[in-house]
py3Dmol code that shows the C-alpha trace and the ligand (Angstrom):
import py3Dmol

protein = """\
ATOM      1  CA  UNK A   1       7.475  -7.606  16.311  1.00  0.00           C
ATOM      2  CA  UNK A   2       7.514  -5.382  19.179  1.00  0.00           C
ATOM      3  CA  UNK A   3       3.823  -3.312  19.436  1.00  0.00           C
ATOM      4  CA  UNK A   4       6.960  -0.575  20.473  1.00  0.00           C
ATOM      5  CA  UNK A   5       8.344  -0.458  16.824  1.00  0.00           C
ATOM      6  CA  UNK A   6       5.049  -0.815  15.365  1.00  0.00           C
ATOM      7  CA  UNK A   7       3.593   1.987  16.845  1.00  0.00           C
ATOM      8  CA  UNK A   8       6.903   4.337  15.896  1.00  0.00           C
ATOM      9  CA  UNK A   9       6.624   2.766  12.008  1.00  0.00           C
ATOM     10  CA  UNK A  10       3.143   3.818  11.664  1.00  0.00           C
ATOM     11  CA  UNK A  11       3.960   7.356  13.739  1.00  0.00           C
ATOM     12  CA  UNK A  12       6.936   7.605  10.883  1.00  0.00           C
ATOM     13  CA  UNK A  13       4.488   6.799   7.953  1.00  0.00           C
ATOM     14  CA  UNK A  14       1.680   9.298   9.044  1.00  0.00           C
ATOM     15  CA  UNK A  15       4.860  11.765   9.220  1.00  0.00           C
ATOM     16  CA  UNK A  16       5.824  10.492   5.616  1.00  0.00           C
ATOM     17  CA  UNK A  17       2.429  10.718   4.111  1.00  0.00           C
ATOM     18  CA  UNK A  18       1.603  14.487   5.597  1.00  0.00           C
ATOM     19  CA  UNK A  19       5.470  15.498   4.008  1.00  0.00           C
ATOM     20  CA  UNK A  20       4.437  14.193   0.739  1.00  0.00           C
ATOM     21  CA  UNK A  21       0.618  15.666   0.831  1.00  0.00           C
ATOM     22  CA  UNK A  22      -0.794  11.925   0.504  1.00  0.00           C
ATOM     23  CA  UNK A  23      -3.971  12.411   2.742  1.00  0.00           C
ATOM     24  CA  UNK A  24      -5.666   9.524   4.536  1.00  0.00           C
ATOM     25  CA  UNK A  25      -8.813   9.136   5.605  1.00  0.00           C
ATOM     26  CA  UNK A  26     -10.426   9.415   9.029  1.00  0.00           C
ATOM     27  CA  UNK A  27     -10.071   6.068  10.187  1.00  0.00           C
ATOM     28  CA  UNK A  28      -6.537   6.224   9.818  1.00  0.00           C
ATOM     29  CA  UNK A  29      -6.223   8.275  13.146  1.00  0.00           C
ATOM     30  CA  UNK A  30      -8.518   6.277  15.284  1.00  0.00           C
ATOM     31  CA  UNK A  31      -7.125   5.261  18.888  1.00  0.00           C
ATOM     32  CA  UNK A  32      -8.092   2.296  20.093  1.00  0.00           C
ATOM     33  CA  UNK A  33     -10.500   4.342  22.683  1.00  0.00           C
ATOM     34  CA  UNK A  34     -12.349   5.068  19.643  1.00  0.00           C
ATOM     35  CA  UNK A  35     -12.485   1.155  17.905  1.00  0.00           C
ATOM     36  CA  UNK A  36     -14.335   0.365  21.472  1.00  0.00           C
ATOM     37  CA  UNK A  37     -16.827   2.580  20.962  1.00  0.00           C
ATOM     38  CA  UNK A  38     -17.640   3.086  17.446  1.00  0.00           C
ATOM     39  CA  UNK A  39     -20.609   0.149  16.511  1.00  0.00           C
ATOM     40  CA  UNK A  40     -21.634  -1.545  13.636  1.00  0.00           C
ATOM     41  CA  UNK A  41     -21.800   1.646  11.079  1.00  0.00           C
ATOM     42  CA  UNK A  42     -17.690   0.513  11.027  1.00  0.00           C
ATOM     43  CA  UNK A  43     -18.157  -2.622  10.048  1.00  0.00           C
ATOM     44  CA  UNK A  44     -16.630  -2.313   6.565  1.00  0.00           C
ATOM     45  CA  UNK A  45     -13.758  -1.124   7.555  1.00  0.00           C
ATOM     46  CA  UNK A  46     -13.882  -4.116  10.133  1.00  0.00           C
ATOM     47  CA  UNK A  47     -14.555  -6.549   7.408  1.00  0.00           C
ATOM     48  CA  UNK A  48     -12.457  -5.774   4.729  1.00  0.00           C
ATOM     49  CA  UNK A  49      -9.643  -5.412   7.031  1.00  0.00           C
ATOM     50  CA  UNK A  50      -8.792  -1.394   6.149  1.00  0.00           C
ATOM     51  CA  UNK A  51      -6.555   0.093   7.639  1.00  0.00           C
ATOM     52  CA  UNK A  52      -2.948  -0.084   8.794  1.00  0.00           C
ATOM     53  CA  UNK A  53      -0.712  -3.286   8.367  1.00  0.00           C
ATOM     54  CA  UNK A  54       3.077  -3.299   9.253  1.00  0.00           C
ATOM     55  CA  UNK A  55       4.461  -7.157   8.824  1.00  0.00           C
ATOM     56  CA  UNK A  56       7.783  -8.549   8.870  1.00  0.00           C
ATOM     57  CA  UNK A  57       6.265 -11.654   7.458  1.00  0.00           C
ATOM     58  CA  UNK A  58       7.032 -13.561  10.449  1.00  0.00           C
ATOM     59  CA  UNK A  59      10.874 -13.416  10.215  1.00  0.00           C
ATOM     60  CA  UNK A  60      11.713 -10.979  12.941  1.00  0.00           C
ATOM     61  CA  UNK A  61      13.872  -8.581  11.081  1.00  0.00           C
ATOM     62  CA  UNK A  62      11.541  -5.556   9.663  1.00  0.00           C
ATOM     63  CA  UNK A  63      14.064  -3.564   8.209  1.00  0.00           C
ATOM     64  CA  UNK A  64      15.600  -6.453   6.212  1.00  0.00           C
ATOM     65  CA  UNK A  65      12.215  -7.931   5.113  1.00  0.00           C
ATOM     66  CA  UNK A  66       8.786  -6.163   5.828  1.00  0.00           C
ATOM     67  CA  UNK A  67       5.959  -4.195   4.679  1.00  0.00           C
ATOM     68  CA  UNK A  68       4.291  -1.107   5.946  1.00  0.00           C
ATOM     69  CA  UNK A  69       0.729  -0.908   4.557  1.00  0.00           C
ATOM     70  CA  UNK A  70      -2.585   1.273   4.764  1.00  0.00           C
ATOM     71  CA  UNK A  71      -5.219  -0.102   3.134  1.00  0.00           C
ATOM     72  CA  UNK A  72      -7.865   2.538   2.043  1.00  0.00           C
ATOM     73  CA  UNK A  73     -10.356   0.632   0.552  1.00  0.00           C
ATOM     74  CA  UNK A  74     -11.078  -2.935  -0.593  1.00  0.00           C
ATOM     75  CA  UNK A  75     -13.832  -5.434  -1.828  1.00  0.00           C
ATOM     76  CA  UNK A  76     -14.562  -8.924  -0.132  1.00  0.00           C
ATOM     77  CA  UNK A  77     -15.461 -12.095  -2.036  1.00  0.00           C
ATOM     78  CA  UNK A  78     -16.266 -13.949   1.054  1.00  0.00           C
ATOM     79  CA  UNK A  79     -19.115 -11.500   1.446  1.00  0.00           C
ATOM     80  CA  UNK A  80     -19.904 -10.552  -1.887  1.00  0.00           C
ATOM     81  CA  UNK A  81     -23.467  -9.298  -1.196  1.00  0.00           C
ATOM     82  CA  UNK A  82     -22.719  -6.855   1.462  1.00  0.00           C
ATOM     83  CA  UNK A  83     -19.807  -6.087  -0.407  1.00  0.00           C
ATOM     84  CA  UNK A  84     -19.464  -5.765  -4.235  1.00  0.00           C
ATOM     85  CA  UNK A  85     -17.176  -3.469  -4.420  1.00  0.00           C
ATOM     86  CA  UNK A  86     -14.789  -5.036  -7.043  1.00  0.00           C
ATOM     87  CA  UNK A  87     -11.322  -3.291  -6.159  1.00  0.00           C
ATOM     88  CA  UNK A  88      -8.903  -1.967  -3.703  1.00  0.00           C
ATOM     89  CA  UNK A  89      -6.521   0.743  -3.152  1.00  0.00           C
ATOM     90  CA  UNK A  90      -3.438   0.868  -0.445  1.00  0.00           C
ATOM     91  CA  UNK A  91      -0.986   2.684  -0.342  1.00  0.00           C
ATOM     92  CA  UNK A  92       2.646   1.617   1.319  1.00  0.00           C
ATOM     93  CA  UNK A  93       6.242   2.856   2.618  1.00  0.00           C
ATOM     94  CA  UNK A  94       9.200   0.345   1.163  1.00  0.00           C
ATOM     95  CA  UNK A  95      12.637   1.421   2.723  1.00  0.00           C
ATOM     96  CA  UNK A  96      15.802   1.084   0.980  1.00  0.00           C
ATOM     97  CA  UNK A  97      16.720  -2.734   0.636  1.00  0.00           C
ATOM     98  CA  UNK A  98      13.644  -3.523   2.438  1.00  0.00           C
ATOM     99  CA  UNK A  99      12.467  -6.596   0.709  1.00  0.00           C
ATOM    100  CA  UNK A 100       9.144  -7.770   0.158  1.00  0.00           C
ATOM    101  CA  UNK A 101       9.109 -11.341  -0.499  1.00  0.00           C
ATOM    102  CA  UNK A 102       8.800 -12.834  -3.911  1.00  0.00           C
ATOM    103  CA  UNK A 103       5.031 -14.148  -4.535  1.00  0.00           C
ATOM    104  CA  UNK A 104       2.256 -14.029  -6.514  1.00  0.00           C
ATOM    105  CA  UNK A 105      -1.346 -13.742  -6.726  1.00  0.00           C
ATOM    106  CA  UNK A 106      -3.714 -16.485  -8.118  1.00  0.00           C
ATOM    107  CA  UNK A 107      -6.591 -13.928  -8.852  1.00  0.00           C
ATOM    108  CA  UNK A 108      -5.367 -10.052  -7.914  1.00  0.00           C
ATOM    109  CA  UNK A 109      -4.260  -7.871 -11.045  1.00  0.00           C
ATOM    110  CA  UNK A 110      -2.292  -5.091  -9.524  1.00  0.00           C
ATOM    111  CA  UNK A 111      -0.860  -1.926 -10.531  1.00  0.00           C
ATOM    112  CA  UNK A 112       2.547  -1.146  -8.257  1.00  0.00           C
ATOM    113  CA  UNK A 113       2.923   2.858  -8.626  1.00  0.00           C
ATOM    114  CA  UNK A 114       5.532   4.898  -7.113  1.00  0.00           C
ATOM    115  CA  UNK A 115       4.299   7.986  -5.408  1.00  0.00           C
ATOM    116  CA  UNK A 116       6.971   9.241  -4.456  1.00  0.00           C
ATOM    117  CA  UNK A 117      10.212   9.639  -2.662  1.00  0.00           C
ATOM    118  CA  UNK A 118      13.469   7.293  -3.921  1.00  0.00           C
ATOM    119  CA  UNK A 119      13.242   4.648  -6.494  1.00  0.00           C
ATOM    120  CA  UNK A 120      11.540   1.028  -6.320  1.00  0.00           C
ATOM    121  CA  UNK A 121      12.985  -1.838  -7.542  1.00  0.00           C
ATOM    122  CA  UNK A 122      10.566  -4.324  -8.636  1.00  0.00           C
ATOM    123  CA  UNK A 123      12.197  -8.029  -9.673  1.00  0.00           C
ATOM    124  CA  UNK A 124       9.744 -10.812 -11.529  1.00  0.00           C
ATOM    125  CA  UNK A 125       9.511 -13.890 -12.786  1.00  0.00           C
ATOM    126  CA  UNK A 126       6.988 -15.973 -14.484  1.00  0.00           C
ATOM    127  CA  UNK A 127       5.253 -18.576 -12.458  1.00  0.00           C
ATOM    128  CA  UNK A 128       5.801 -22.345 -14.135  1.00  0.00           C
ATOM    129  CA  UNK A 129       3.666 -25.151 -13.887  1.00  0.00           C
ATOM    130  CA  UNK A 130       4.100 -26.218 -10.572  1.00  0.00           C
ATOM    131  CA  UNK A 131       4.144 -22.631  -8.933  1.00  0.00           C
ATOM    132  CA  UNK A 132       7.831 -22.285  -9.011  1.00  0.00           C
ATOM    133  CA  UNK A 133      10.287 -19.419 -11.121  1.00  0.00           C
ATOM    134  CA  UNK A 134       9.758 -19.854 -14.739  1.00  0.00           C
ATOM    135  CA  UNK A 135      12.984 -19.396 -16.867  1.00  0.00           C
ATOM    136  CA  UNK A 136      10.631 -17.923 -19.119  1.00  0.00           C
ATOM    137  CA  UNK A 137      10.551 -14.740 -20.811  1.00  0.00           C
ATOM    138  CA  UNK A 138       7.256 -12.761 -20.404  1.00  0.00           C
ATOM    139  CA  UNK A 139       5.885  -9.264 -21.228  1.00  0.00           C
ATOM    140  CA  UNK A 140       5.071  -6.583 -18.496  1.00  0.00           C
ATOM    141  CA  UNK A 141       2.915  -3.324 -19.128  1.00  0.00           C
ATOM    142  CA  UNK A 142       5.502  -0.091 -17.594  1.00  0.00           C
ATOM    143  CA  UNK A 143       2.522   2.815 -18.071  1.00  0.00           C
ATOM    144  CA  UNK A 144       0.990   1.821 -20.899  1.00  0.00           C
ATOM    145  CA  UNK A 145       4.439   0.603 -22.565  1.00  0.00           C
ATOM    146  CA  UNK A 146       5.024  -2.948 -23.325  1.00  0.00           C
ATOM    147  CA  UNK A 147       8.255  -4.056 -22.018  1.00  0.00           C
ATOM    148  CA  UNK A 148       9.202  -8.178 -22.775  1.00  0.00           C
ATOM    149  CA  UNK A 149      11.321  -9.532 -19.938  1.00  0.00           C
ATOM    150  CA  UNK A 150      13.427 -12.872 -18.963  1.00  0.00           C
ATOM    151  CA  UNK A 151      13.335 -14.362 -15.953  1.00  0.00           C
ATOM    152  CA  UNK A 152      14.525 -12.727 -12.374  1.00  0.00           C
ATOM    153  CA  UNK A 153      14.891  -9.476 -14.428  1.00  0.00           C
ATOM    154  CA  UNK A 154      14.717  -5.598 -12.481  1.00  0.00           C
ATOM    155  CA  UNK A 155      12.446  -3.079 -13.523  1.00  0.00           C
ATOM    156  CA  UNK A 156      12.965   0.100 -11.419  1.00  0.00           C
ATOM    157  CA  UNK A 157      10.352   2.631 -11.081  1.00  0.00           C
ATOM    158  CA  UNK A 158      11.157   6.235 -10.477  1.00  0.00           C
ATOM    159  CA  UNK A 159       8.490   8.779  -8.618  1.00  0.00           C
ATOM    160  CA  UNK A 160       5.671   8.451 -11.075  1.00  0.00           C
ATOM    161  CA  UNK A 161       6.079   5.481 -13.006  1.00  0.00           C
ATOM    162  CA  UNK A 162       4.012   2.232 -12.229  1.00  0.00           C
ATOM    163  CA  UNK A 163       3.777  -1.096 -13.384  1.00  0.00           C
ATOM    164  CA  UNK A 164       0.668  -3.549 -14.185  1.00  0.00           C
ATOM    165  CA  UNK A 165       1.105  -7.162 -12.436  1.00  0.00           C
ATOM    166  CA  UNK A 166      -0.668  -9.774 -13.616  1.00  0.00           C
ATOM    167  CA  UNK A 167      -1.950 -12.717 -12.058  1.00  0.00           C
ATOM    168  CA  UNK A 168       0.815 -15.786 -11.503  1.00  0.00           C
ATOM    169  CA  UNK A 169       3.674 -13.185 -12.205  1.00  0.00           C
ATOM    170  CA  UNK A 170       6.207 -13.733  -9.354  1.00  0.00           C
ATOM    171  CA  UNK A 171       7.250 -10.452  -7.817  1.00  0.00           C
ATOM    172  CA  UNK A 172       9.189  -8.751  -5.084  1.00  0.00           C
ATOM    173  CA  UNK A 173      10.592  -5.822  -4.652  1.00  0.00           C
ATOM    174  CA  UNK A 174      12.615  -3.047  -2.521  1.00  0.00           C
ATOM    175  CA  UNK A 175      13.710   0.524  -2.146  1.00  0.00           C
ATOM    176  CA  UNK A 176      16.424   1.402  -4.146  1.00  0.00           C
ATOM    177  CA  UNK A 177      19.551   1.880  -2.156  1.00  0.00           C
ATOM    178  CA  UNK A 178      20.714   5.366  -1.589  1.00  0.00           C
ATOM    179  CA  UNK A 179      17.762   6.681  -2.588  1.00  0.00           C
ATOM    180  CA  UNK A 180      15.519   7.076   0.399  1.00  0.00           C
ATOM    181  CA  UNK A 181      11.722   5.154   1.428  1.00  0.00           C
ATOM    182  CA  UNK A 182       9.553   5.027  -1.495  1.00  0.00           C
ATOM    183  CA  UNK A 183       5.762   5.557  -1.118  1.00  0.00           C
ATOM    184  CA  UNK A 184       4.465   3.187  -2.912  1.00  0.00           C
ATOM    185  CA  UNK A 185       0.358   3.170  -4.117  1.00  0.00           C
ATOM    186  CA  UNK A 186      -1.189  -0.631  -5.185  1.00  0.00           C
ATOM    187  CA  UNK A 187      -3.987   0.065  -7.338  1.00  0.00           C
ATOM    188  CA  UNK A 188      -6.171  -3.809  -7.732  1.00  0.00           C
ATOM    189  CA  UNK A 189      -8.557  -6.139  -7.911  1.00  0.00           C
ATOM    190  CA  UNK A 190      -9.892  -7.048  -4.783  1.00  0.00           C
ATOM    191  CA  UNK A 191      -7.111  -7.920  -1.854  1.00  0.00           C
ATOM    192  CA  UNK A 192      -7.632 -11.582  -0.391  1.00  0.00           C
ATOM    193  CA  UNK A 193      -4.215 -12.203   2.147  1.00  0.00           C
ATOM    194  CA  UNK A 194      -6.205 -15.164   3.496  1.00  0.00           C
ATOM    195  CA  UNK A 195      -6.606 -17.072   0.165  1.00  0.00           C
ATOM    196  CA  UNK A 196      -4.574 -15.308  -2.927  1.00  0.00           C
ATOM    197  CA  UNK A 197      -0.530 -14.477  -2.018  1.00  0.00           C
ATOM    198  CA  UNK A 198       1.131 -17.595  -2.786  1.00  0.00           C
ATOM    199  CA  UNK A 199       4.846 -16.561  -1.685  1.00  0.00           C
ATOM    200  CA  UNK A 200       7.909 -19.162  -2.844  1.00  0.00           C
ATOM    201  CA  UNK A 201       9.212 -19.902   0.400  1.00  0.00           C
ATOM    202  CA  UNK A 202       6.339 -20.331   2.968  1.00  0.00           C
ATOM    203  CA  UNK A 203       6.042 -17.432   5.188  1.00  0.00           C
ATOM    204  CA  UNK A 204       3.943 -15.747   7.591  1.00  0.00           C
ATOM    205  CA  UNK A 205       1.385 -12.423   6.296  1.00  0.00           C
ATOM    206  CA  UNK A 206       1.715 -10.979   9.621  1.00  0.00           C
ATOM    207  CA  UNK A 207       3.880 -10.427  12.404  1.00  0.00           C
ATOM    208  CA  UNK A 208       3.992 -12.467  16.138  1.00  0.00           C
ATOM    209  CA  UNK A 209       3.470  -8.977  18.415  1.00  0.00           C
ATOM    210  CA  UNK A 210       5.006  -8.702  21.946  1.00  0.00           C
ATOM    211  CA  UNK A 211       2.402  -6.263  23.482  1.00  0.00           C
ATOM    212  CA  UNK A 212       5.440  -4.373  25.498  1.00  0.00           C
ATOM    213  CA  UNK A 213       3.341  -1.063  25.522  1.00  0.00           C
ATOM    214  CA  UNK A 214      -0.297  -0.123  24.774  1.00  0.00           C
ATOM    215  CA  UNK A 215      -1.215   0.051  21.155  1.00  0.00           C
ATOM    216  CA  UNK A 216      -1.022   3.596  19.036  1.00  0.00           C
ATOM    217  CA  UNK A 217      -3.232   1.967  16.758  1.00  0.00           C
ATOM    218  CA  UNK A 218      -4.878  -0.928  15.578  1.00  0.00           C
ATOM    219  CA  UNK A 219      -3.399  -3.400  12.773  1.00  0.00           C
ATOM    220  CA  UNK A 220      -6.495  -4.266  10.325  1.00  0.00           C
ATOM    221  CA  UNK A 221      -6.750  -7.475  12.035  1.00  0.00           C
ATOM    222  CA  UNK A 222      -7.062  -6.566  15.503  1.00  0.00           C
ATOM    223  CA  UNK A 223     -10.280  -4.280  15.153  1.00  0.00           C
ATOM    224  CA  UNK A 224     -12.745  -5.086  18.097  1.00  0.00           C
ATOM    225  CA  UNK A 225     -16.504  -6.110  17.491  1.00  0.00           C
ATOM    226  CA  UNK A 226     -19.268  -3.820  17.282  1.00  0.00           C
ATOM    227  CA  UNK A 227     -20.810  -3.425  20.828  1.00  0.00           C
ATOM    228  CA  UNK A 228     -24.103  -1.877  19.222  1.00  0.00           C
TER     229      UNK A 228
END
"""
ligand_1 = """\
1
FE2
Fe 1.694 -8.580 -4.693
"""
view = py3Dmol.view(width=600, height=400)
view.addModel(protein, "pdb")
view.setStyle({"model": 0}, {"cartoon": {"style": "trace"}})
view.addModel(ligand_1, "xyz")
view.setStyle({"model": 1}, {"stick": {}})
view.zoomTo()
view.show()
């Protein structure tokens, strides 16, 4: 991706986010200027990787198949004594037809809710044996309401509504079309991308960038070291 289009995604999202009176915090605002300075009393946000993350999971084509994510806060089982925080919370903007590839998570439990804005689209499947689509029926929680399901089924979720994923349930979604970008809130266990999205067809997490003007903002992965 172009750091061009990544900085005008994440200038549309902040826009987004203020419409819809979903607040972030602080660090959500930083300038690079101030990830230079800032020392080690950051390093959470450092380690856990918090913060924004806009992907087109490698494939060059955003608006087709990509993600636009803030992650507010997270755990990290890698350093489990520093930090035992046991959950994380992100929140997201999924554009109409904008796919997020289907995969699923060996250890995460997460709750997909839609905050707002047009409709999400949410298709699953159960994982089989050897990590492939089960034809399988299985049962999803929709708020609290059982719902039994067979394989590659839809469950839409209007402004309000969320879903409970369980581990090894295949999912992907999109913005319903016609509808408008959906903010979308992830409420989970703790969020692993190096070790617990297994997606169907091998992908990339996050995108190649062509530095073709100075960053707005830094991706979670690109936060300097502390200086002091
Ligand atoms: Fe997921």
């Amino acid at each position: 991706m172009k750091r061009s289009e990544i900085n005008r995604l994440i200038e549309e999202a902040l826009d987004l986010f203020s419409k819809t009176s979903f607040l972030l915090p602080p660090f959500a605002f930083w300038s690079p200027e101030i990830w230079w300075e800032i020392g080690q009393e950051a390093n959470e946000i450092r380690e856990n990787t918090l913060g924004w993350d806009v992907t087109d999971f490698g494939l060059g084509d955003f608006s087709r198949t990509g993600l636009l994510l803030f992650t507010i806060r997270n755990g990290n089982y890698a350093k489990k004594d520093r930090y035992p925080k046991g959950y994380a919370e992100k929140i997201m903007v999924v554009k109409e037809e904008q796919i997020t590839p289907m995969h699923f998570h060996w250890k995460k439990r997460e709750d997909i809710i839609n905050r707002g804005g047009g409709n999400l689209v949410i298709e699953l499947y159960a994982a089989d044996r050897d990590e492939g689509l089960s034809q399988e029926g299985f049962a999803v929680s929709v708020d609290g309401i059982r719902r039994n399901l067979g394989a590659g089924d839809r469950v839409i979720l209007t402004p309000g509504e969320s879903i409970c994923l369980t581990p090894l349930l295949y999912h992907s979604f999109y913005g319903e079309a016609g509808k408008g970008p959906v903010i979308v809130g992830e409420v989970s266990d703790v969020n692993d991308d190096e070790l617990d999205n297994r997606f169907l067809q091998p992908i990339g997490r996050f995108p190649l960038i062509i530095e073709d003007e100075p960053p707005l903002y830094f991706l979670c992965n690109e936060y300097p070291p502390a200086r002091k």
